[in-house]
VEXSEKOL-423460 format. One record per residue (C-alpha): x, y, z. Coordinates in steps of 0.05 Angstrom, whole numbers, padded with zeros to 5 digits, always signed. Each point is the difference from the previous one (the first is absolute). Layout:
BEGIN
XYZ;...
***
This chain:
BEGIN
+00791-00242+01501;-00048+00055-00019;-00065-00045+00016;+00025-00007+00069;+00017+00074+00021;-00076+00020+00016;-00010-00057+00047;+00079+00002+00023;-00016+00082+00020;-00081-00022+00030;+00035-00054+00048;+00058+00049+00023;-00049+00050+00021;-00038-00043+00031;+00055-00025+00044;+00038+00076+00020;-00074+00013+00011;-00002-00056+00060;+00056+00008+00021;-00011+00074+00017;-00058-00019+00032;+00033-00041+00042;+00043+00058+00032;-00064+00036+00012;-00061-00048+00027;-00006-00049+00052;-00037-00058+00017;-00039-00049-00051;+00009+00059-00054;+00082-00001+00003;-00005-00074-00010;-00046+00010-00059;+00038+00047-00030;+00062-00034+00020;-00026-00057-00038;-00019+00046-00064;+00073+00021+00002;+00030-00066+00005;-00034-00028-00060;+00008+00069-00043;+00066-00010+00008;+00006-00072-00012;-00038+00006-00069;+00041+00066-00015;+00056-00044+00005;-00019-00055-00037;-00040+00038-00053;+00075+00027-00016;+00034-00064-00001;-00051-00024-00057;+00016+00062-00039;+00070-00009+00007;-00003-00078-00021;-00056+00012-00064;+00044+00060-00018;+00064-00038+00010;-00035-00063-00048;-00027+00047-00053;+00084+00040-00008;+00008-00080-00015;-00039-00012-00050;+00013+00060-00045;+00073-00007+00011;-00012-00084-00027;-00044+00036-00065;+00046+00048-00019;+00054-00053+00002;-00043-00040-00049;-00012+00060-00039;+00062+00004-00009;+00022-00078-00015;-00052+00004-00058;+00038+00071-00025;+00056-00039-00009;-00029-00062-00031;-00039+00049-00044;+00065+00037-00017;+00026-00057-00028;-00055-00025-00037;-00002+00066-00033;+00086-00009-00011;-00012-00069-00039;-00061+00013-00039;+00039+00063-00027;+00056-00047-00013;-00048-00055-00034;-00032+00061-00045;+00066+00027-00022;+00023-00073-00024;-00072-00013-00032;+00015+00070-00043;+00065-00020-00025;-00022-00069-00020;-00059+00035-00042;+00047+00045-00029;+00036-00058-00027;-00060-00031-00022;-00025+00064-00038;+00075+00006-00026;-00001-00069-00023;-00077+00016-00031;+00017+00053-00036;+00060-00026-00040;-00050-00059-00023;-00048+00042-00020;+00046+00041-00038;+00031-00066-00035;-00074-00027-00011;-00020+00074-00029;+00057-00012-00046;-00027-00070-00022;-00069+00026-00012;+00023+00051-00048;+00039-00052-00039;-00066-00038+00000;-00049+00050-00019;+00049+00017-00051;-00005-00065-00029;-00074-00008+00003;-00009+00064-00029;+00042-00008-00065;-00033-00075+00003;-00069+00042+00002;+00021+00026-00070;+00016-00053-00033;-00069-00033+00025;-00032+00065-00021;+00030-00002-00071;-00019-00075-00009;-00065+00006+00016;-00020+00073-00031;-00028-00030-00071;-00035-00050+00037;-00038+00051+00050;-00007+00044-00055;-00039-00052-00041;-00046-00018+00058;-00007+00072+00028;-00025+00011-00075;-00045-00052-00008;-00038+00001+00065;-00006+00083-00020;-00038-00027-00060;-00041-00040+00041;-00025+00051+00041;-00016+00039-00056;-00025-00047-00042;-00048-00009+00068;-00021+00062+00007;-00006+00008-00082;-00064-00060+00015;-00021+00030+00064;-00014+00070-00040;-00039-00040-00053;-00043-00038+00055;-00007+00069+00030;-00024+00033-00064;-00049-00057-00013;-00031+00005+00068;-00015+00081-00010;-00036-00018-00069;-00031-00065+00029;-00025+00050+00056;-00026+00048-00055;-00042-00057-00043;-00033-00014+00064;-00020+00066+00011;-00020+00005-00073;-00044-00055+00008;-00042+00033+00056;-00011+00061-00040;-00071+00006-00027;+00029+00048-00062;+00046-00060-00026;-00044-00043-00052;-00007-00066+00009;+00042-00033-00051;+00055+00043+00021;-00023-00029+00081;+00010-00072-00028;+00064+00019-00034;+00030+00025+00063;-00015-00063+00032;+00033-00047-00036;+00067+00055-00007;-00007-00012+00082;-00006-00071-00007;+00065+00001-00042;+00040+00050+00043;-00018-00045+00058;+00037-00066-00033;+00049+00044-00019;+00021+00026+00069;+00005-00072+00029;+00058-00014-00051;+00032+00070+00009;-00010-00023+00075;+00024-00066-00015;+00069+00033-00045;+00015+00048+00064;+00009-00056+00046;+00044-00045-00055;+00049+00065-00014;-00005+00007+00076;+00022-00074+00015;+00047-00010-00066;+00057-00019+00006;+00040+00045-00051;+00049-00036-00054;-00004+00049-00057;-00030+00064-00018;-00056-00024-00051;-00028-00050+00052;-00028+00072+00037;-00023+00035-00066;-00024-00057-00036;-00064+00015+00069;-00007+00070-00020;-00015-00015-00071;-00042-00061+00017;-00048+00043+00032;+00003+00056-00053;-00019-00048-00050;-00057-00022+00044;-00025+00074+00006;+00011+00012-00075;-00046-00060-00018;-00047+00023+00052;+00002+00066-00027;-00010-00035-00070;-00051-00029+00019;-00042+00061+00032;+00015+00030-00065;-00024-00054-00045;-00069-00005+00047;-00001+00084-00001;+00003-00005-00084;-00050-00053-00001;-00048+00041+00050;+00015+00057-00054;-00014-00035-00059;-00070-00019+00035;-00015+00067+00022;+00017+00020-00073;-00045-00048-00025;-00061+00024+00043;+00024+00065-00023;-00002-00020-00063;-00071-00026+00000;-00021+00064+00031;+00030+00039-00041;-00046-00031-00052;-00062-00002+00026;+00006+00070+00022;+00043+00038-00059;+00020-00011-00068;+00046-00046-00011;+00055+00038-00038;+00002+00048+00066;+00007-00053+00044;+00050-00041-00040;+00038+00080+00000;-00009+00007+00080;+00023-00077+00011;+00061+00010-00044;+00015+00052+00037;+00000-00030+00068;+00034-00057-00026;+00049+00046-00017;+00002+00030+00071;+00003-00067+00031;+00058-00022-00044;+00039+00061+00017;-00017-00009+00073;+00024-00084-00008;+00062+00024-00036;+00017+00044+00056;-00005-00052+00050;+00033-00053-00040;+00060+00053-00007;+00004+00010+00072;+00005-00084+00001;+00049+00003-00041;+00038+00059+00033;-00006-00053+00067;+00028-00053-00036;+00056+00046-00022;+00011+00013+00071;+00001-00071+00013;+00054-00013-00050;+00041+00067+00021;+00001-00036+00063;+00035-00061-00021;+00045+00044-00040;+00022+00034+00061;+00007-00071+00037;+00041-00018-00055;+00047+00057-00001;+00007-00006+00080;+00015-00070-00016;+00057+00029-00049;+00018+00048+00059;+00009-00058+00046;+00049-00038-00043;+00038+00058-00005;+00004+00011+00066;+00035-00072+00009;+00042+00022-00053;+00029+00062+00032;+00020-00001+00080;+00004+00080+00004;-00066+00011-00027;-00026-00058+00042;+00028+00030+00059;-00031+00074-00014;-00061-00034-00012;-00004-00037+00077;+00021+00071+00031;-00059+00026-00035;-00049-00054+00021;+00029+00008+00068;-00028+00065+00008;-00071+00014+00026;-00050-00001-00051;-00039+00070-00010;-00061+00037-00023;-00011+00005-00071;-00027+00063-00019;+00000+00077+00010;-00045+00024+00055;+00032+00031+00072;-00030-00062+00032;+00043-00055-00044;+00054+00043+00004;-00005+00016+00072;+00002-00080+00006;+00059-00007-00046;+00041+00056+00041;-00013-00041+00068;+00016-00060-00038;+00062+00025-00023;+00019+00034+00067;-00005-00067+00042;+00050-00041-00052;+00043+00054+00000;+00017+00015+00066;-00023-00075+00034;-00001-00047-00049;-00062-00013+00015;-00043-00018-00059;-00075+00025-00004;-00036-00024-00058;-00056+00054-00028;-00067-00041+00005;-00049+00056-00006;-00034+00064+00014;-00068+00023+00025;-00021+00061+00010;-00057+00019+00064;-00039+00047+00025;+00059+00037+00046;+00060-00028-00045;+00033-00060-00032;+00032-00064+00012;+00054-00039-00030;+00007-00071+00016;+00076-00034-00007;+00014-00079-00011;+00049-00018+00058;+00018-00061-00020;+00067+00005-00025;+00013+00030+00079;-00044-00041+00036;-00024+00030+00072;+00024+00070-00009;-00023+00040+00060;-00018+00070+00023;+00058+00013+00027;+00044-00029-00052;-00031+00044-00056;-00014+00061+00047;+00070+00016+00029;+00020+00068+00024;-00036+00060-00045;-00023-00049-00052;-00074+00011+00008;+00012+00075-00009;+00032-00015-00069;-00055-00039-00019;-00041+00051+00013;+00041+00036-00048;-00001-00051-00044;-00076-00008-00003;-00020+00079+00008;-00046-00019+00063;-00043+00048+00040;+00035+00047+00046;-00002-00026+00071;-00007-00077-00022;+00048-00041-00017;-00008-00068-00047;-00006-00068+00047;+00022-00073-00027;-00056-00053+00016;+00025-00075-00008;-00029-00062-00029;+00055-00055+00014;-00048-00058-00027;+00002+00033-00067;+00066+00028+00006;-00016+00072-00015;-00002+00062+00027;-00049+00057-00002;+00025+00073-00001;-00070+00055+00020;+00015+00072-00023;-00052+00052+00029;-00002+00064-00062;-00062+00026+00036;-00050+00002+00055;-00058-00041-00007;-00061+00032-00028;-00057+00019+00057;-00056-00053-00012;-00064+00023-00012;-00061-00005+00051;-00063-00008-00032;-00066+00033+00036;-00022-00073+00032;+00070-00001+00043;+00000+00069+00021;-00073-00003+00025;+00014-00057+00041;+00057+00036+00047;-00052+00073+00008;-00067+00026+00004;-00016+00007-00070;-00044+00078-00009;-00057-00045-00003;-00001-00014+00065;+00021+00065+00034;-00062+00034+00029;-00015-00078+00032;+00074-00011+00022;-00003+00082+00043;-00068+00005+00016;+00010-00013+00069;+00064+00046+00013;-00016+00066+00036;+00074+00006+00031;+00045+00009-00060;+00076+00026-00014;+00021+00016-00073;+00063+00010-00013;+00041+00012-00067;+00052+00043-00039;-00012+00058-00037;-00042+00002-00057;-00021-00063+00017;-00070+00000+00007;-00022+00001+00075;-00051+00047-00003;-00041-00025-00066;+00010-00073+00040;-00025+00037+00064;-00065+00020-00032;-00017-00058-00032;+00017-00039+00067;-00051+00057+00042;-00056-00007-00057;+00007-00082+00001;-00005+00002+00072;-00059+00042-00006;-00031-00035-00054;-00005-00063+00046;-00039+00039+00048;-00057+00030-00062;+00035+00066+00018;-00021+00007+00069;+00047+00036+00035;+00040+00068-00005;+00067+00008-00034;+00042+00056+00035;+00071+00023-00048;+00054+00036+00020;+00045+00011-00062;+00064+00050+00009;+00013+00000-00069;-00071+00026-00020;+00005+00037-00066;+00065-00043-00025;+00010-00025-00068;-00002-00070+00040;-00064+00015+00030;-00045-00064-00027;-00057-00001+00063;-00059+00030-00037;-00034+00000+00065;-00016+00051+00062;+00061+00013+00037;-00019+00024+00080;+00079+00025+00002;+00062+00034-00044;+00057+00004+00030;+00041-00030+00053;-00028+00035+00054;-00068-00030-00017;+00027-00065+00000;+00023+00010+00074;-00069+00019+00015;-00032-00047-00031;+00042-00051+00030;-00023+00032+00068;-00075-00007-00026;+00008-00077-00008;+00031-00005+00075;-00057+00047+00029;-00058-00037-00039;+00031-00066+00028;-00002+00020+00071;-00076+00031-00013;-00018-00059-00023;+00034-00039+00054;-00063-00028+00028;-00046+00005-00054;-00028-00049-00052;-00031+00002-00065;+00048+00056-00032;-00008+00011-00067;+00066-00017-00037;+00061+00059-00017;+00058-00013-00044;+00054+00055+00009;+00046+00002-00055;+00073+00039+00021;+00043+00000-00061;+00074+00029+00004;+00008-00031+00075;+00075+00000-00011;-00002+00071-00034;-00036+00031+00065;+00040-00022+00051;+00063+00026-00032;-00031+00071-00014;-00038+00008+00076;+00054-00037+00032;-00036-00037+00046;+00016-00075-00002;-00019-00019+00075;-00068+00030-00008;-00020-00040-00058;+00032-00064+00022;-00059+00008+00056;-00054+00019-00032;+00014-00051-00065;+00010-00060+00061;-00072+00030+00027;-00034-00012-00063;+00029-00067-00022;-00011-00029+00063;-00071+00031+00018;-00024+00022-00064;-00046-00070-00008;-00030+00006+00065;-00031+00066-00022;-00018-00014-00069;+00056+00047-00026;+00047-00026-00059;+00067+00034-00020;+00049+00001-00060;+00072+00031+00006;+00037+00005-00068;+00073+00008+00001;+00057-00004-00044;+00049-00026+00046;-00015-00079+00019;+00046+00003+00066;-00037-00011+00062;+00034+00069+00028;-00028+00043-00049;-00039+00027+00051;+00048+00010+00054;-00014-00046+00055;-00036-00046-00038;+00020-00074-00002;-00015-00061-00040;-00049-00030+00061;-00034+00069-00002;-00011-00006-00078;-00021-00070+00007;-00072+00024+00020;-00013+00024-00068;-00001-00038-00065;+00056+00018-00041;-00004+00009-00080;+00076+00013-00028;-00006+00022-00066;+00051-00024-00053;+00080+00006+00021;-00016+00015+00073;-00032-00073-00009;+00066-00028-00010;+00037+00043+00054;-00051-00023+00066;+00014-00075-00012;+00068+00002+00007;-00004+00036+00053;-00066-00037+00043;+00024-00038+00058;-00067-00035+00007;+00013-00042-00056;+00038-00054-00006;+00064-00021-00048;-00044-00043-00048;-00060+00052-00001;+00043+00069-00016;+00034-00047-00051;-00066-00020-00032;-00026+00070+00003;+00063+00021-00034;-00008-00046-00058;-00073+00013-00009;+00013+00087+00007;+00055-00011-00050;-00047-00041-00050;-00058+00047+00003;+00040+00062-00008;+00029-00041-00063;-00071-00015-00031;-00021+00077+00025;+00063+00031-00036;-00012-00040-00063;-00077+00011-00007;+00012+00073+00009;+00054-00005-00061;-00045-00041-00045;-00056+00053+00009;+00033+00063+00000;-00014+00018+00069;+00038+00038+00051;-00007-00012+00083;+00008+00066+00018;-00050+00035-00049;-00045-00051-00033;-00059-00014+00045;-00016-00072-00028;+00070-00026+00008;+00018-00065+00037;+00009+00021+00068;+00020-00042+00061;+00004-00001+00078;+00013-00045+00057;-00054-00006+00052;+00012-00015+00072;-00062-00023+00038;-00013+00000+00069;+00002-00075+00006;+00037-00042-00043;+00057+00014-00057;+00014+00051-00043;-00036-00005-00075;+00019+00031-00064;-00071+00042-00034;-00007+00025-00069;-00033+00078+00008;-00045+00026-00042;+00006+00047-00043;-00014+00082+00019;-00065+00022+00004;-00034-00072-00003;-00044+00023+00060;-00041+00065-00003;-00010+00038+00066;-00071+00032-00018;-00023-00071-00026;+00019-00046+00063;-00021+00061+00053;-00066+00016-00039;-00032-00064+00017;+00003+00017+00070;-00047+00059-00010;-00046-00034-00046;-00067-00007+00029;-00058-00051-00034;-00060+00038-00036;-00050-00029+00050;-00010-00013+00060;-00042-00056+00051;-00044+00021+00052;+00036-00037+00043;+00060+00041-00018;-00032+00061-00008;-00020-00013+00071;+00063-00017+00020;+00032+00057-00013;-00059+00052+00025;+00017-00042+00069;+00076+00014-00010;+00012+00067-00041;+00008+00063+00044;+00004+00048-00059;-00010+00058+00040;+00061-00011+00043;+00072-00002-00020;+00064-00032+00028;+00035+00064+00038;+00078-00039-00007;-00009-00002-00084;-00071+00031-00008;-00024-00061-00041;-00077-00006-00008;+00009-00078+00000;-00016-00010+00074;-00033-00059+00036;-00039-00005+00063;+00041-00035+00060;-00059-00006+00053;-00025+00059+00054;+00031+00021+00064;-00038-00037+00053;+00013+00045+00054;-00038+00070-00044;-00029-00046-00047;+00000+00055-00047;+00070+00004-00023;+00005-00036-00059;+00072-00042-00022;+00030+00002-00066;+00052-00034-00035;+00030+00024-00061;+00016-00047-00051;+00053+00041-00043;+00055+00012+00061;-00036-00049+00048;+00000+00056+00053;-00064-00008+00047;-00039+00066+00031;-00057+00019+00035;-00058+00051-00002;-00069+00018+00016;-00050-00039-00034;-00050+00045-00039;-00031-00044-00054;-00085-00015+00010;+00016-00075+00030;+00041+00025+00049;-00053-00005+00058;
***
């Protein structure tokens, strides 16, 4: 109905509006607007009787939805009633079902029991049947193994001396006879390592029936080495009796005979003492041998009785059940045999002690698995158990001891850490290739005229500051001037040894006021002759004058301008922040190369954000290394950093361009002022004429500079306008003036 109100209320006004008309005009107009009220009318009225028929068909179809609305209410309704019925019948039937479950499982629990019961007293029986039998075996393959390793130890052995005779052989103090003996003992030990070889893998793939079938391979080979050893003996006599032979005939032609028959008797005498000795010690081996069998014997004996008596047989298999342990006294086998111990008696788990071996930070102690095959971590490491085996084991504080596993082998590895491991050693060759070894300091800063040093106290700036100055002006023959301002003039510290142009820290401000004047008088000028100003205790002054915005200027003036007027500058600091000065920022500091002397090293690569992850991690590992090799040279010789002047000293350069390096310094003093300056004032014994010439055309002594009244003036050229005004330029400030020209050329 809405949509056709506008055009319902447009028509109706349009028809009053005729028909008023109507009442109120004549002629063609009244029937125009006669017309116009007609129709208005007319579409009034049927614009309303469409609203009221689209109004009438929309009341109908709402009414016709919300009836379906509600038909699918109901059929939802009950839906919703018989699903609830469905679920509630579907519940009781499980609880039946679970009723029903339960009851069998409660009657098949029952039958389990009375089976397990039965298998388990079935289990003892089998066990008790079959103990003598497992006993014998368990026995016998024991022997095997050790019967094994008994030839593996002798093959072992043989190799070591084999290894020894070959050395021998190479030796050019062995004689020759004793060269071809050793030969043929190799040749021998060689055949007899293929049988010992040959008797591992037969013990290895026997298959056991009695206990002398594995001994009777042990003795074989014994016998073999005895007759070897026999036989070495028999060829050692002989090569005595021939040496006593040519003795003998010596002896003769160079002696009497009744004192060499007296010296030979008496060596004879030695040698038979020495044979008797080793022939006891055979005999001592054989004794062994025989003790050996004994002992088999008597285990034999033990054995029978065992089948003889159940209760001692039974003892016996608890016994072997156990893990098998250390033998010996030390904490480390007894460390093992505690773990061992601990494991079978509170898991049942059994850990068989292998061996130990001790490391550089600790020991370890490897375990046979096998009798719990595929132990895990967490198996053997539940709740605190680590921590007791760190009690166990006495491990370093702060670590605790970690299992490693070898499942192919069936054993386990147990690492103890007692210590920290020792620092290695760097040898001279790897530290010079991470820094600029001394020799190659003057080359590496030769260039550098902008330059911060920073470092703590006692810690050497100064003494690095003047050998840094002196190097610089060492490239340069000495030409130049070197201008110091030192607060701490007088000091017990005081190591310059050179002209200082200021004292305190009022000088330093006004020198640091100099270096911004001269750089603005020079502005526009060339050929400057080179200053170095040197302002030590930067830090120092700005705390006492309490100034920090006024040097943050004129510092920035003379990093950043100080090249352009041939001026060069070194702060030294303690502090390596970029604030020291107050204002003063990293980018500001970056216009200056930067020497950080020993710990302050360490404290501006952590914090550089120009460098990367991987390069402050590198620099880390080399500044820890060199301080390492610095610390320990220092020890070795005595020395000490703060006081010695030759002891290993270290800084960290940052360059311009490019990353930070790691220098060695030199030590105090290696740099003289009087000798590098001096050789700026040298002048040669004679003179050319074309020199000589040369400097009656340039020389103006009778006129000095007015700025620093220096005689060492040149001529710039004449006024052109006067043409007697003569220029002048003086080459010590670099300040130009003028005046009337009154030498003889000058018309």
């Amino acid at each position: 109905m809405k949509k056709y109100t506008g055009f319902f209320i447009g028509s109706a006004l349009v028809g009053i509006t005729g028909l008023i008309q109507v009442t109120h005009t004549t002629g063609w107009v009244k029937s125009v607007a006669l017309a116009f009220g007609v129709s208005g009318a007319t579409s009034a009225l049927v614009t309303m009787g469409l609203g009221v028929a689209h109004d009438t068909e929309r009341q109908a179809q709402i009414r016709e939805i919300e009836e379906k609305l509600k038909d699918n209410e109901r059929l939802h309704k009950k839906d919703l009633e018989l699903q609830a019925t469905n679920i509630k019948s579907l519940n009781d039937t499980i609880q039946k079902h679970q009723t029903r479950e339960t009851e069998l499982n409660s009657k098949l629990d029952e039958k389990l029991a009375v089976i397990a019961d039965r298998e388990s007293k079935i289990g003892e029986l089998q066990a008790i049947t079959s103990k003598r039998d497992t006993r014998i075996a368990d026995f016998l393959e024991e022997t095997r193994e050790h019967t094994k390793t008994f030839l593996q130890i002798r093959r072992q052995q043989l190799e070591t001396l084999k290894k020894s005779l070959e050395k021998a052989i190479w030796d050019e103090l062995v004689p020759t006879s004793t060269k071809q003996a050793n030969r043929q003992r190799i040749a021998d030990i060689i055949d007899f390592l293929e049988d010992l070889s040959e008797a591992i893998t037969q013990v290895e793939s026997l298959k056991i029936a009695d206990f002398k079938s594995i001994i009777d391979y042990a003795f074989e080979m014994d016998d073999k080495l005895i007759n070897i050893r026999n036989k070495w003996k028999s060829s050692q006599i002989k090569g005595h009796r021939d040496e006593s032979e040519q003795l003998r005939n010596q002896l003769d032609n160079s002696m009497p005979k009744e004192v060499a028959l007296e010296r030979f008797n008496a060596g004879l005498a030695e040698y038979d003492e020495r044979l008797s000795t080793k022939y006891d010690k055979l005999l001592n081996q054989t004794e062994v041998y025989d003790q050996l069998i004994n002992n088999l014997e008597e285990r034999n004996l033990k054995i029978n009785e065992l089948f003889q008596a159940n209760d001692v047989l039974e003892q016996e298999i608890t016994e072997l059940k156990k893990p098998l342990l250390a033998i010996g006294t030390s904490d480390y086998a007894l460390a093992a045999n505690r773990i061992a111990n601990y494991y079978y008696e509170a898991y049942k788990y059994k850990l068989d002690v292998i061996h130990w071996v001790e490391h550089e930070t600790g020991y370890s102690i490897l375990f046979a698995t096998r009798r719990n095959p595929g132990l895990t971590e967490s198996e053997l490491l539940p709740k605190n158990t680590q921590e007791q085996l760190a009690a166990f084991t006495n491990c370093l504080v702060g670590t605790l001891p970690k299992f490693t596993f070898n499942y192919q082998h069936s054993t386990v590895t147990l690492d103890i850490t007692l210590r920290k491991p020792a620092k290695k050693d760097s040898s001279k060759a790897d530290i010079d290739s991470i820094w600029i070894p001394v020799t190659k300091f003057e080359s590496y800063v030769r260039s550098w005229e902008r330059v911060r040093i920073t470092a703590g106290s006692t810690g050497g700036k100064s003494p690095t500051a003047k050998n840094l100055a002196l190097a610089i002006m060492n490239s340069r023959q000495g030409q130049g001037t070197i201008k110091l301002f030192d607060p701490q003039d007088g000091s017990k510290k005081d190591y310059w040894n050179m002209p200082k142009a200021g004292t305190s820290h009022a000088d330093n401000l006004a020198g640091m006021k100099e270096v911004c004047k001269l750089i603005d008088e020079r502005r526009h000028g060339s050929d400057h002759p080179f200053i170095l100003y040197i302002f030590d205790e930067v830090d120092n002054t700005v705390t006492q004058l309490k100034e920090g915005t006024k040097f943050k200027d004129l510092i920035k003036v003379s990093l950043k301008e100080g090249s352009h007027a041939n001026v060069g500058v070194i702060y030294i600091g303690q502090s390596a922040d970029a604030n020291e000065v107050p204002g003063m920022t990293h980018s500001n500091w970056g216009n200056a190369v930067q020497l950080h002397i020993g710990s302050n090293a360490g404290a501006v690569i952590e914090t550089m954000k120009t460098l990367t992850a991987e390069d402050s991690e590198r620099l880390l590992k080399q500044y820890r290394k060199i301080q390492e090799y610095c610390d320990r040279k220092n020890e070795e010789l005595g020395l000490d950093t703060y006081t010695d002047a030759t002891a290993y000293r270290f800084a960290l350069a940052v360059p311009l361009t490019g990353l930070p390096k790691f220098i060695q310094l030199p030590s105090f003093d290696s740099y003289e002022y009087n000798e590098v300056m001096s050789s700026a004032t040298e002048q040669p014994q004679t003179l050319t004429d074309e020199a000589e010439a040369l400097i009656d055309a340039t020389s103006v002594p009778s006129v000095c500079c007015p700025h620093c009244e220096s005689s060492a003036i040149k001529r710039n050229g004449r006024d052109k306008a006067t043409k007697t005004i003569q220029q002048y330029k003086c080459t010590n400030c670099g300040k130009g003036f003028s005046q009337l020209d009154l030498s003889p050329n000058s018309n």
